[in-house]
C-alpha positions in Angstrom: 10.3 -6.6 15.8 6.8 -6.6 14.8 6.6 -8.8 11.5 2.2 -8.6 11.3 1.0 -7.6 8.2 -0.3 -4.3 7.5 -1.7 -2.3 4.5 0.4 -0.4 2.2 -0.2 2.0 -0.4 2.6 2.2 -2.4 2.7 4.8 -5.5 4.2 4.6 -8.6 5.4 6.9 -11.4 3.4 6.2 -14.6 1.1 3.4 -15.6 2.4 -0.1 -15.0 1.3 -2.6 -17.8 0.2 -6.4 -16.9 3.6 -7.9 -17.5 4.8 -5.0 -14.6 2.1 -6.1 -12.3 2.6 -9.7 -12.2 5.6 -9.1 -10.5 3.5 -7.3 -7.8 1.0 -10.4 -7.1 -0.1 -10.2 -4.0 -1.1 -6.1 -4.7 -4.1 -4.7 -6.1 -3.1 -2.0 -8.7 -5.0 1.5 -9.3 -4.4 3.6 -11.7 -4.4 7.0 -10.0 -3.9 10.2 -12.6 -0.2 9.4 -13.7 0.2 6.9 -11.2 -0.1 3.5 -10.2 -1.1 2.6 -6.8 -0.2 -1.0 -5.7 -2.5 -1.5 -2.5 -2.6 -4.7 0.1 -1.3 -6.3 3.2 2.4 -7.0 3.8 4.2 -8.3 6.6 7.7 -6.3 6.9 9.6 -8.8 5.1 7.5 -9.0 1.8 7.4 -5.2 2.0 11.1 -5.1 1.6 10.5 -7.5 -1.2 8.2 -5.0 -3.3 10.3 -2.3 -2.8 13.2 -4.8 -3.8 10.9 -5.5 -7.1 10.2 -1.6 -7.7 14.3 -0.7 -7.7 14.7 -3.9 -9.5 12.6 -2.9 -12.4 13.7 0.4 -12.5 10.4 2.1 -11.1 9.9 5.3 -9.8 9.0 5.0 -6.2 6.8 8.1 -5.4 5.2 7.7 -2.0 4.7 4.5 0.5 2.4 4.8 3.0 0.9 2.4 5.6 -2.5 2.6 5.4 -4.1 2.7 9.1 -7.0 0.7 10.2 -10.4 3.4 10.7 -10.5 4.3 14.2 -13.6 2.3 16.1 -16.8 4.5 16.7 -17.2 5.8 20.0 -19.3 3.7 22.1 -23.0 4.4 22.7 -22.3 6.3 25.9 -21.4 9.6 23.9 -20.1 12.4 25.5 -20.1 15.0 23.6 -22.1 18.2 24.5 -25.3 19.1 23.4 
């Protein structure tokens, strides 16, 4: 079981006020049109734990995603056809 931390985005319905948040401190918040987006690295048990938080207060959950490194640039040697 693979418990390394990786980067979530995790929506929410509506716009969460500071007293919301600060249950959500280790996540950066966004305010994205209608919804908030809670942003950073968890490992698999603190990610259970915001989700915990997010049922606990009664928030809508609208999408969680893990957010995937960007893929390394190909090497000088490109091979791609002129």
């Amino acid at each position: 079981m693979d418990s390394a931390p990786a980067r979530y985005a995790i929506r929410i319905r509506g716009h969460l006020g500071e007293a919301v948040l600060s249950a959500f401190p280790a996540l950066v918040p966004q305010h994205l049109g209608a919804d908030t987006v809670l942003t950073g690295a968890l490992d698999r048990s603190a990610l259970y734990g915001v989700l915990a938080e997010v049922e606990a207060l009664g928030l809508e959950l609208v999408e969680m995603n893990q957010i995937n490194p960007q893929p390394e640039s190909p090497e000088s040697g490109d091979s791609r056809p002129r």
